[in-house]
N, C-alpha and C positions, 0 to 999 in steps of 0.2 A: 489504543492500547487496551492492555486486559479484556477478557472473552467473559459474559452473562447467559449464562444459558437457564432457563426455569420450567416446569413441567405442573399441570393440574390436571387431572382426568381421571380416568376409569383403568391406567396401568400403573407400574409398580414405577418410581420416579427415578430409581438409582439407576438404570443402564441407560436408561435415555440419556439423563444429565451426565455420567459417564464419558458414555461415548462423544455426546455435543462438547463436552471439554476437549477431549483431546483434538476434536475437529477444531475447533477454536485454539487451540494450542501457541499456533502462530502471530497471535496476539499476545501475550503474553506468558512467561511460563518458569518466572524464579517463584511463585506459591500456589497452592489452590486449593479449595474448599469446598463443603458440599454443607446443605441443609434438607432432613429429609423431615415432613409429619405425618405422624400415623399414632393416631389413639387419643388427642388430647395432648403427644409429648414431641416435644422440636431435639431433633439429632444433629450435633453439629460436629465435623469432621474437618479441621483444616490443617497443611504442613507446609511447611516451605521444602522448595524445591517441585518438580513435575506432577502431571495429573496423575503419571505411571506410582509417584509415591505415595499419593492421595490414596489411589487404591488399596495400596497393601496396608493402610490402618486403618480403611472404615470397617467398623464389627458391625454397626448396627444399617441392613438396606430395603429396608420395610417402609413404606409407606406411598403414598400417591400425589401426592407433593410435595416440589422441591426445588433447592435454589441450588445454582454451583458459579464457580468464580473461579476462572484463572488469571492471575494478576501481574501486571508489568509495571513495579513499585515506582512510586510518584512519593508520597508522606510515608517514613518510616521503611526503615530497611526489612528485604524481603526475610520473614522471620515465619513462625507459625502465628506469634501474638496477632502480627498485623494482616496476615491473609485474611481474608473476605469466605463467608460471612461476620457481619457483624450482628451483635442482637443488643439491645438496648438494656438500659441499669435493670427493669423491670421483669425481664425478659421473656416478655411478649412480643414484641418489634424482634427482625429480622431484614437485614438489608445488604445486596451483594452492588458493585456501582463501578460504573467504569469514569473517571473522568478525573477532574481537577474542583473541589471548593475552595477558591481562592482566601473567603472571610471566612475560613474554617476556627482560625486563633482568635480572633476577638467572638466568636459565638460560643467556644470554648469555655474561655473564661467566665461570661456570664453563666453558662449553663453550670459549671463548677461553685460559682457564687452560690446558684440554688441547688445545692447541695447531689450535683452528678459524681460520679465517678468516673476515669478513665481506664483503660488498659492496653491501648495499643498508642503507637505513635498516629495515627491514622489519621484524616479529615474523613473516610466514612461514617468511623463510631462518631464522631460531633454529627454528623446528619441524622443520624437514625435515632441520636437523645435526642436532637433540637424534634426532631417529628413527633416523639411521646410528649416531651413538653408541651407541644402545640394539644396534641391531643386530648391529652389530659385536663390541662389549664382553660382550655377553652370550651372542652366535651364535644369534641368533634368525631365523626367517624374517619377511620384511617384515612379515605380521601383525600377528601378535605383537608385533613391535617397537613398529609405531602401536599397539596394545593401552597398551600399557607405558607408551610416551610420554604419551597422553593420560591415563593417569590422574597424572601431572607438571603437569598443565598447568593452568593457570585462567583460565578465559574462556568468547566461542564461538568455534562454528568448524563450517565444511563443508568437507571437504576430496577432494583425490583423490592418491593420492601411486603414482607409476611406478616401478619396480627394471628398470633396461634389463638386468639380469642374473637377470631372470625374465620374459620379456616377455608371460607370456600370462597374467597379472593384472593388475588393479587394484586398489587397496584406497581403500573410500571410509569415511568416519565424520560424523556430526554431532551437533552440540548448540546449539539454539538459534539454527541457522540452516538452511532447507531444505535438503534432495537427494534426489532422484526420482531412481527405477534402471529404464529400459525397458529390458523385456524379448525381443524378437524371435528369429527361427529364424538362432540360430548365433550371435549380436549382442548386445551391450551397450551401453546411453546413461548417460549419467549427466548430470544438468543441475540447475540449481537448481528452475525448473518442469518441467512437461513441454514446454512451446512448444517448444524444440528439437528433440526428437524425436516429434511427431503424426504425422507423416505416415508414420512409419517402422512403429513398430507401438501399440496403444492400450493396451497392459497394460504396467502400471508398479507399481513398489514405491516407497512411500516411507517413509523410515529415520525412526525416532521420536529422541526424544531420548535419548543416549548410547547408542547402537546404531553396529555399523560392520559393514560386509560386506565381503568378497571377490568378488572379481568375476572368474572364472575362465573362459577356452575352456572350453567341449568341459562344463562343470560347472553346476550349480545354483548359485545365488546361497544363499552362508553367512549368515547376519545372528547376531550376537553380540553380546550385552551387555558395554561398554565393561570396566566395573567387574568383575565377575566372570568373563566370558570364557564365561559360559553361552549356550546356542542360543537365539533366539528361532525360531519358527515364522513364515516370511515371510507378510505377507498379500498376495495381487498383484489390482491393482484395474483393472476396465476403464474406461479414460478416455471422458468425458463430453466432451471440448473436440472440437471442430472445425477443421480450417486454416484456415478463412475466418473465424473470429474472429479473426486473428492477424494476419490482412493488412489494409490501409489501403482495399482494397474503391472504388480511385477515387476516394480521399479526398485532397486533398494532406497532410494531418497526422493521428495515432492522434486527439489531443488533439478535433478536429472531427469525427471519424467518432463517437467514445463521445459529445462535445454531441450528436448526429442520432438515436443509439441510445436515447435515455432514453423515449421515448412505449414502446418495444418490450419495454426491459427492465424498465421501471415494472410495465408489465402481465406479464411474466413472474413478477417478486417476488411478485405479489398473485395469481397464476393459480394455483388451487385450494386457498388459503387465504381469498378473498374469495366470499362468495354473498349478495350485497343486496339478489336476489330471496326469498332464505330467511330472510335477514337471520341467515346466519352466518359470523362469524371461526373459521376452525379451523386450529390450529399444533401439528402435531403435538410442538414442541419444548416448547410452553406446558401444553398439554393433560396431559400427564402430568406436570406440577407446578405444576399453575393456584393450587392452594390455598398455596404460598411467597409468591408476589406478592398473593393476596387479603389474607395475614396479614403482610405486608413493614410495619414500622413506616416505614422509608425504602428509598429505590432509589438505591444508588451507580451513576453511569455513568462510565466510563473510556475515555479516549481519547487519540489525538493528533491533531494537524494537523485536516485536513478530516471526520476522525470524532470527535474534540470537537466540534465544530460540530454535526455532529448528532444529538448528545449534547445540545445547550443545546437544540435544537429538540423536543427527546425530554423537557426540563424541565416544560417548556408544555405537553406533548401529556400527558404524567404527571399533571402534579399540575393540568390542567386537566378532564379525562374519567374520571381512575381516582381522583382526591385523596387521591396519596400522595405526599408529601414528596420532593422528588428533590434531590439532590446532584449533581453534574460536575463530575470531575474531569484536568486532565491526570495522564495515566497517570506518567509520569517526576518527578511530585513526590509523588504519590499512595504509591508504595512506597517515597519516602524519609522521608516524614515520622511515619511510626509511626501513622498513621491510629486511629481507634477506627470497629472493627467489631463490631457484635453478631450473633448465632448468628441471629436474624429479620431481617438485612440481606439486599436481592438485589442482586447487584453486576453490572451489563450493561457488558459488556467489546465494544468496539467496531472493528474493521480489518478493511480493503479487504482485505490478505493474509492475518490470520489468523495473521503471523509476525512481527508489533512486537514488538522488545524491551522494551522498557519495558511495554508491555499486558500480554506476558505475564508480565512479573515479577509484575507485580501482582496479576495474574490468583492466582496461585502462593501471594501475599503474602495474597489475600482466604481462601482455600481453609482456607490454615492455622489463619485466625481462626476458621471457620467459617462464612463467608457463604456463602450459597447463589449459583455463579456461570454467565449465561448469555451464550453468547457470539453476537455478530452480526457476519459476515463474510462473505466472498465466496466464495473457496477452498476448493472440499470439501478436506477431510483435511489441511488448514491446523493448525499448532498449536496454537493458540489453540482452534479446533473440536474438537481433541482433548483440552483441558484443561480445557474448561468443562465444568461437570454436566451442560449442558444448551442449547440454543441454535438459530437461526434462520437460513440461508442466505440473503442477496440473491440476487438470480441474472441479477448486471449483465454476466455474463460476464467477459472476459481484461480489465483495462484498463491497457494499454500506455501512455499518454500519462501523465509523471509526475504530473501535476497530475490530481488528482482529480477526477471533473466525473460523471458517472454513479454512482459508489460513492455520492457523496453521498446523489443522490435515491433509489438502493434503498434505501439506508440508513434515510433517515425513513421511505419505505412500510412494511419491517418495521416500524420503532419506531412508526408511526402504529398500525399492524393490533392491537402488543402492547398499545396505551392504549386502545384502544377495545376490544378482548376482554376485559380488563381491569376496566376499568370498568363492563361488560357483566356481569359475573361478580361485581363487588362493591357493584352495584346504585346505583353512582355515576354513570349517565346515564340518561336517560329513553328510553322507546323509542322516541317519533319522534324523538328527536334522532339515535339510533343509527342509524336507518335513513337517516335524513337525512346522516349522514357516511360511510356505507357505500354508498350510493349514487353520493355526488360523489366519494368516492375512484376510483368505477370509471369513471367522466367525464375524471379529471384527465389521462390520457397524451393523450388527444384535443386537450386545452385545451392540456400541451407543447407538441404540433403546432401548435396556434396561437401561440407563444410563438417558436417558434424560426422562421413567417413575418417576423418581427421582423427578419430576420438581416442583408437589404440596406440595412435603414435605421440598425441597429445598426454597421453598418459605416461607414456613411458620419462616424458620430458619433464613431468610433476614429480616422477620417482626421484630425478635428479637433484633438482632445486627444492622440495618438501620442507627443509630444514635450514633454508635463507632466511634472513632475517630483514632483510631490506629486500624489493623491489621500487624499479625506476621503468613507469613507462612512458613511452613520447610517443608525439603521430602530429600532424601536420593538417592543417585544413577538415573534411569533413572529419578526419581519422583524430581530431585532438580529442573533442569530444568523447571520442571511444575509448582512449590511453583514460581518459579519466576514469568513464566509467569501468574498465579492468581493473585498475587499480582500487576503484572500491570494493569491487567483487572480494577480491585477494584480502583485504581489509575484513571486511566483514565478516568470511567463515571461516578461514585461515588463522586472522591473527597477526599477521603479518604485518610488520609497515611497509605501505607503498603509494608511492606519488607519480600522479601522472602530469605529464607537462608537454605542450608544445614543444616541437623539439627543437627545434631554434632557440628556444628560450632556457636549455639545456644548458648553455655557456655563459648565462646568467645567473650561476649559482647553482645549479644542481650536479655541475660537473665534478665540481668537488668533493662529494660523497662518493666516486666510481673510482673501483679499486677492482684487483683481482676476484673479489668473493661476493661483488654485485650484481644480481641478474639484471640486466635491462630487456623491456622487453619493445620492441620496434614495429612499429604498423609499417609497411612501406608496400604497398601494393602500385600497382603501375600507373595509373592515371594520377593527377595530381601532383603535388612538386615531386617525385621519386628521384631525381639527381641531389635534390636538397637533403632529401632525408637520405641516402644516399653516404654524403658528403658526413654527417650526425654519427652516421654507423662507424664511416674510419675513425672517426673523433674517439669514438665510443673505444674501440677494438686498438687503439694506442694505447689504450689506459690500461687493458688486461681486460675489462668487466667482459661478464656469460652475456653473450647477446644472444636473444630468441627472436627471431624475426617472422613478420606475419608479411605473406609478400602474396602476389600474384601466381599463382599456377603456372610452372615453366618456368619462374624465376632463375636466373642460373647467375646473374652479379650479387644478386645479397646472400646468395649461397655460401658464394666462395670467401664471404667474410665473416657472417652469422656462426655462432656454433649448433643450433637448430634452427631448423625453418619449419615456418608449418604454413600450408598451401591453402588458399583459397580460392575461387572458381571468381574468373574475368567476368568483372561487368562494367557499368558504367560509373563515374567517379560518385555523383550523389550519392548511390543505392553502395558504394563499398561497408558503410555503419551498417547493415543488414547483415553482409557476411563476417564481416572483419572481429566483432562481435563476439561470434561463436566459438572460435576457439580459446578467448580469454575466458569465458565463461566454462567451459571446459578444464581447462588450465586450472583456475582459481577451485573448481570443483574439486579434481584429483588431488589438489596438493591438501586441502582440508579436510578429505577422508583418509588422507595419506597421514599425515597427523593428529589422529583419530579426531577432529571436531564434529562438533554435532552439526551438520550441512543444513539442516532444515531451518533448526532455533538456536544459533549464533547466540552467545553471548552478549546480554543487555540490550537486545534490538529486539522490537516489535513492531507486524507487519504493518500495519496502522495507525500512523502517530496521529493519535485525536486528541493529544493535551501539545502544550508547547513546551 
């Protein structure tokens, strides 16, 4: 949650910090703030509401350091009081933080006892007193001080904290939530990603957990272990990102540019791990620990949101090609309920960013049992990536729009590639079958493209239902999964209520909400139960409700019952979450710009949940 972006050098610090807000946007974005110095004098500008409103009141953008904060409220409602920065009673301390202090209220009080003051609801203003206190009381340099303080503290946290009475430092720290330190001639970035500073320079450091550095003029960047103050050795890495991943490319929304990108990024996931001329899977992440998963009695997968999702579509693709037992779990109740793990578990740990809270507790939670854990994410040098034994990169690229829509479908391609090398390897598929699903995997971005011609007719069907108030979707086997995840989509940017359910499970209670003025909307593509779902439609189409039906290319039976249909291109049943997909993603997009929402930054969601 919340975006950190900070600047020191030899330019002016307002456009930087500026513009790395609004690239960070997506993290947060009910407040935001800036801190600029220049002369001896700290300028601090913060509002509630977007970075766009930030702008139209900073007067003062003079100087060559500077903090900014966009924030996705945790303590205290998003207000101006409580946007970020904070500056301390003294007001020399300056601190912007992305995270959660759990012991915020009892360090409060004390600090209150010796005589602090408060003014926001916040747990950052307690971090940034409890740091002068330290400072002060003990006569320490700002370092040191954040040394001190964080080992007081419990929670996370990214932080970057200013002393206008040392101004040619910065000191950043984190735990459990990103901070990337770019590196340039004479220059320092700091941001939650790199997106704020690409274009500046491509070598960055990113701080592991409980690590914090100094960020010094004219100096090398210090990096030191929280807890014991010992040196680490920086590692500094050359960036792989582009600026034209970063921009809207002619797009009106991020959200429709990543639906356009999935034929391209599909095929990057799978480009040089698929050869179905050779007829080989090769993962270098799997390859050197093939035999965990050949001897895995079960496969925990973990997740949240739109990677639970597919995680359940990872169920099917598991225990249908490799027949091993699969589990899914959400991540957030996974590490509360005391799970049983055995030493032959592989636990597949699943996020777009690589820095879920809850994933990685868990992640953490599996490790100590012993499970053998692999991670699948997007993010090189993501958390998560660095916690797992072992693990597989998508490579859907930056995805800016909060709502998920590309992470998905990389997502299954890895998961698809691991159950079929898998099953490959423990002699659980036949080999024309294999070559027969390695083949149509390398078909399927082409067939997207046909999926996302769908888009003007798909639109037109959003103009309809725009102003429904319910949605119901269902789908059957690999396609349950997918009713799920449409129906978050619609959730998410819309606003809308909608539940997706198995559709058998339809006569269990959800049938009763279906009336004339309910959209339902129907997976039924041709392979898998289709006479079943089929059968759900009549049910459905007795009652009165708008059915939308997502079917096979040439369908001509759910035609003549559906009151739209929208076509997808014939493949094989696994690989239909690939296409089936696209159109709800579509669908859920029109009807929320249809409704003027904001498509990008939804209401109360942030793309990266790094608190619980």
């Amino acid at each position: 949650m919340c975006g950190i972006v900070g600047y020191i050098g030899h330019r002016e610090a307002y456009p930087i910090i500026l513009k790395g807000l609004k690239r960070l946007e997506y993290r947060g974005y009910d407040s935001a703030g800036i801190m600029l110095y220049s002369q001896s004098d700290i300028q601090i500008c913060k509002t509630k509401g977007k970075v766009s409103d930030l702008e139209k009141k900073v007067v003062s953008t003079s100087g060559n350091i500077g903090l900014g904060h966009t924030r996705w409220a945790t303590h205290g409602s998003p207000n101006d009081i409580n946007s970020h920065p904070h500056i301390s009673n003294s007001g020399n301390l300056v601190i912007i933080h992305n995270g959660i202090i759990e012991n915020y209220d009892a360090i409060k009080k004390t600090l209150t006892n010796r005589g602090y003051h408060f003014h926001s609801e916040t747990d950052t203003e307690v971090l940034v007193n409890l740091i002068e206190d330290i400072q002060i009381n003990q006569k320490l340099k700002l370092g040191k001080a954040v040394q001190v303080a964080l080992n007081q503290v419990v929670g996370a946290y990214a932080i970057a904290v200013f002393d206008k009475q040392k101004p040619n430092e910065i000191v950043v720290a984190r735990l459990g939530s990103p901070l990337a330190i770019g590196i340039g001639e004479g220059e320092f970035f700091i941001a939650s990603d790199a997106s704020p500073f690409i274009e500046y320079t491509n070598n960055a450091l990113y701080l592991e957990d409980e690590e914090m550095a100094v960020i010094r003029l004219g100096k090398e960047v210090k990096v030191r272990k929280i807890e014991d103050d010992s040196l680490v050795t920086p590692y500094i890495q050359e960036l792989q990102l582009s600026l034209d991943q970063i921009e809207k490319g002619g797009y009106p929304h991020f959200m429709l540019k990543e639906i356009y990108e999935q034929p391209a990024v599909i095929t990057d996931t799978y480009r040089g791990r698929l050869l179905p001329g050779e007829g080989i899977i090769k993962m270098s992440g799997m390859e050197d620990h093939l035999q965990k998963f050949i001897n895995a009695k079960r496969i925990l997968i973990i997740g949240c949101g739109t990677s639970w999702h597919a995680g359940l579509v990872a169920e099917y693709l598991f225990e249908d090609f490799a027949r091993i037992p699969v589990e899914v779990e959400y991540a957030s109740e996974f590490r509360y309920r005391n799970p049983i793990i055995q030493n032959d578990d592989v636990v597949i740990a699943i996020s777009q960013s690589g820095e879920t809270a809850d994933t990685l507790a868990a992640i953490k939670l599996a490790k100590k049992k012993g499970a053998f854990v692999y991670g699948v994410c997007n993010v090189v040098g993501s958390s998560i990536a660095r916690e797992s034994d072992s693990g597989s990169y998508t490579h859907a690229g930056p995805e800016i729009g909060v709502a998920s829509t590309k992470a998905f479908t990389t997502q299954i391609t890895v998961l698809t590639l691991m159950a079929l090398r898998i099953a490959k390897a423990n002699g659980n598929i036949s080999e024309s079958n294999y070559h027969l699903h390695l083949q149509e995997l390398e078909r399927i971005p082409a067939k997207v493209e046909q999926a996302l011609a769908q888009n003007e007719h798909i639109a037109k069907v959003a103009e309809i239902f725009k102003n429904a108030t319910n949605f119901l979707y269902l789908g059957r086997g690999y396609n349950f999964p997918v009713a799920l995840e449409g129906a978050l989509k619609l959730k998410e940017i819309s606003y809308i209520h909608a539940e997706g359910y198995p559709a058998a499970e339809m006569k269990h209670g959800p049938i009763a909400l279906i009336d004339d003025q309910m959209p339902v909307v129907v997976i039924a593509t041709k392979h898998g139960h289709y006479e079943k779902v089929v059968s759900n439609i009549q049910e459905i189409k007795s009652r009165k409700a708008k059915i939308i039906g997502v079917v096979t290319k040439g369908d001509q039976h759910v035609r003549t019952l559906a009151d739209h249909v929208i076509e997808v291109p014939e493949t094989l049943e696994a690989f239909t979450p690939l296409l089936t997909t696209i159109p709800l993603q579509l669908l859920s997009y029109y009807i929320a710009v249809l409704r003027g929402c904001n498509v990008d930054q939804p209401r109360n969601l942030a793309k990266s949940v790094t608190v619980e």
